[in-house]
C-alpha positions in Angstrom: 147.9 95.4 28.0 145.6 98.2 29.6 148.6 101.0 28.3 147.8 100.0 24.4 145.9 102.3 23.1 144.5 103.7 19.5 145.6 107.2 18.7 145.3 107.8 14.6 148.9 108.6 13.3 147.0 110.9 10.7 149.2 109.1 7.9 146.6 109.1 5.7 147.4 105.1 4.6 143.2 104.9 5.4 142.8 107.0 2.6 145.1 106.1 0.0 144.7 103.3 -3.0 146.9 100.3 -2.3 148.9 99.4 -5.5 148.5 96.2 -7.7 144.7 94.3 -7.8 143.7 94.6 -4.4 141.3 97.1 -4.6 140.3 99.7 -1.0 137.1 99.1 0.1 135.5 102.3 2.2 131.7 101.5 1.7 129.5 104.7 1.6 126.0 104.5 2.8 123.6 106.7 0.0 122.7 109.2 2.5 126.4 109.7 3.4 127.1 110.0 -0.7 124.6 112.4 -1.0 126.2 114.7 2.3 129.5 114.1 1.0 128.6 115.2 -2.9 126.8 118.7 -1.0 130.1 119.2 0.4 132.1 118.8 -2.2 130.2 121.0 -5.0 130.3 123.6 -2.2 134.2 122.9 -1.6 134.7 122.5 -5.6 136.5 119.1 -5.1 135.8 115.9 -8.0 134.4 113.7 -6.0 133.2 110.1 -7.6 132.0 107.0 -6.2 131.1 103.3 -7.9 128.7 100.8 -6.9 130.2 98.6 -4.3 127.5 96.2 -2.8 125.0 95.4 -5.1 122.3 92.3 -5.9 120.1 91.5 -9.3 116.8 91.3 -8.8 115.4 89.7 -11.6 111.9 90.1 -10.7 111.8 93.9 -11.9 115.2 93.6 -13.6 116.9 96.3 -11.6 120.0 96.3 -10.0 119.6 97.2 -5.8 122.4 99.2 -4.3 123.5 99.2 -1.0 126.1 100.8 -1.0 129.3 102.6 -2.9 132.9 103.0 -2.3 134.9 106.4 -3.2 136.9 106.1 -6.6 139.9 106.8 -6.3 140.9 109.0 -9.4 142.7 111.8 -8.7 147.4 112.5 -9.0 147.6 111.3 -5.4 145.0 107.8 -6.0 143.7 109.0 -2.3 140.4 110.2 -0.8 139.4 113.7 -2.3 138.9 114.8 1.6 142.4 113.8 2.6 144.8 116.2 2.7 148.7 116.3 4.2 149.0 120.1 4.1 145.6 120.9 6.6 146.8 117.7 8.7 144.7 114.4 7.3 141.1 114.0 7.0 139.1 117.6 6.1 135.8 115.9 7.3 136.8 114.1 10.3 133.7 115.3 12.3 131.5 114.0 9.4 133.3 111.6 7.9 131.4 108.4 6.9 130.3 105.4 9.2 133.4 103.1 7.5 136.5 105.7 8.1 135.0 106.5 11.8 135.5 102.6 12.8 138.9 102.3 11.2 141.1 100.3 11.7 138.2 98.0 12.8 136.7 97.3 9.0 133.4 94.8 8.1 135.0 91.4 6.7 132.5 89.8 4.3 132.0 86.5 5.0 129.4 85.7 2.6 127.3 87.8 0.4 124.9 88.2 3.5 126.9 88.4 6.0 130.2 90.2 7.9 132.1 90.5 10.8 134.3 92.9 12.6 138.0 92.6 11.5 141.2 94.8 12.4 142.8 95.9 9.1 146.7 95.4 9.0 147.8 97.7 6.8 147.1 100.5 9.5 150.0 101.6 10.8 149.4 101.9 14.2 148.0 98.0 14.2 151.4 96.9 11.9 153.8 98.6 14.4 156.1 96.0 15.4 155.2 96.4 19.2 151.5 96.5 18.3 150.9 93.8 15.7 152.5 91.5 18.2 150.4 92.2 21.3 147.4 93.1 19.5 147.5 89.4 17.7 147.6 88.2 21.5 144.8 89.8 23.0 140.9 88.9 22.9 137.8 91.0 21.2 136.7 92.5 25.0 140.1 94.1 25.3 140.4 95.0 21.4 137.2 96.7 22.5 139.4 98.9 25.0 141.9 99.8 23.1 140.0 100.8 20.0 136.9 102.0 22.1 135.6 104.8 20.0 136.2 102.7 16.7 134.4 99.6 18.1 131.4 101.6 18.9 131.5 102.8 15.4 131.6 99.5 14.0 129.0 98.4 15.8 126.7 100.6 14.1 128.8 100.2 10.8 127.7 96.3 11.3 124.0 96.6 12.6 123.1 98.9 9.6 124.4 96.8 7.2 122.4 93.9 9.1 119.6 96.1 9.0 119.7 96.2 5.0 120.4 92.4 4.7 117.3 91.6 6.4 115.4 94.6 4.6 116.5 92.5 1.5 115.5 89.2 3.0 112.3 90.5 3.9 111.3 92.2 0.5 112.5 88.5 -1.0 109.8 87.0 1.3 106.8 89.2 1.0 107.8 88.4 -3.1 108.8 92.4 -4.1 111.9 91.4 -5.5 114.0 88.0 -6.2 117.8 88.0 -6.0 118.9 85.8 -8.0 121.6 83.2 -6.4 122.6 81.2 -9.3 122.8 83.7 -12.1 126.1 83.4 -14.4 128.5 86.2 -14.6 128.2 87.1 -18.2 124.1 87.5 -17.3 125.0 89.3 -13.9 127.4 91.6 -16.5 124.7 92.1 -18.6 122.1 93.1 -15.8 124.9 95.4 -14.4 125.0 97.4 -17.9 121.4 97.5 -19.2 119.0 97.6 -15.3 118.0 100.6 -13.6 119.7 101.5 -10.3 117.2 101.5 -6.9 118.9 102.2 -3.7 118.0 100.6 -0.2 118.5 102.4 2.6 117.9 102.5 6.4 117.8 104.7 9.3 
């Protein structure tokens, strides 16, 4: 079991749009959107994100983001900084929190909370050989054989812990009130006519 480990087969299947209503999830801290949109002015490339992770808070009637996800809108339906003629990723030494921990991805559990999955459509991790032994083994050796990307979703996970409580503990001191019952018409509503405030953390 020691022998299997990660290497990235630069496919680029990370970065690509998966076809029917499954929609790719690569979640984009605000201070990563604003480093990626500085390099892409500088580097001419259309780069767009959405809202991803958002809450109402009907207190001041604004809608808190925390974070976005990279639309996916150009010929190719792939990640503006992937490309298969200069070998896969053009920011790999920069790249965001999310695509240094894959194949290791946050599962959301609930809307407060997330764990540390292993996505299958990598194709390392669905390799016949792998998918079989990697289904076999437990977390501590997953931790070994996808040592660099378990690190990174470690941090992936603590920061997005680190904004769940930030939320939690703005709802207690009585700054702002997420609403947990409100209807998705009125959640639709809030989403088209409330300002935008971001949340972030170091």
């Amino acid at each position: 079991m020691k022998t299997l480990k990660y290497q990235c087969m630069k496919c680029g299947s990370c970065c690509y749009e998966i076809p029917g209503e499954y929609s790719k999830r690569i979640p984009l801290y605000p201070d990563e959107v604003d480093r990626l949109i500085k390099i892409a002015q500088k580097r001419d490339i259309n780069f767009k994100v959405i809202e991803d992770l958002v809450f109402p808070d009907i207190l001041n009637q604004k809608i808190i983001v925390l974070t976005y996800k990279i639309k996916f809108e150009n010929e190719t339906q792939s990640c503006p900084f992937y490309s298969k003629n200069e070998g896969g990723c053009t920011i790999q030494n920069i790249k965001p929190i999310a695509c240094k921990a894959y194949p290791l991805s946050l599962k959301q559990e609930d809307a407060y909370n997330f764990q540390i999955s292993i996505d299958p459509l990598c194709k390392f991790v669905s390799k016949d050989e792998n998918y079989n032994r990697l289904k076999k083994l437990d977390w501590e050796i997953i931790k070994e054989v996808f040592k660099d990307e378990y690190r990174n979703a470690e941090e992936h996970l603590k920061k997005n812990k680190k904004l769940m409580l930030k939320i939690r503990r703005l709802e207690t001191d009585n700054k702002i009130n997420i609403s947990r019952k409100i209807s998705l018409d009125d959640f639709n509503k809030s989403l088209q006519n409330w300002e935008r405030v971001e949340i972030c953390v170091e």
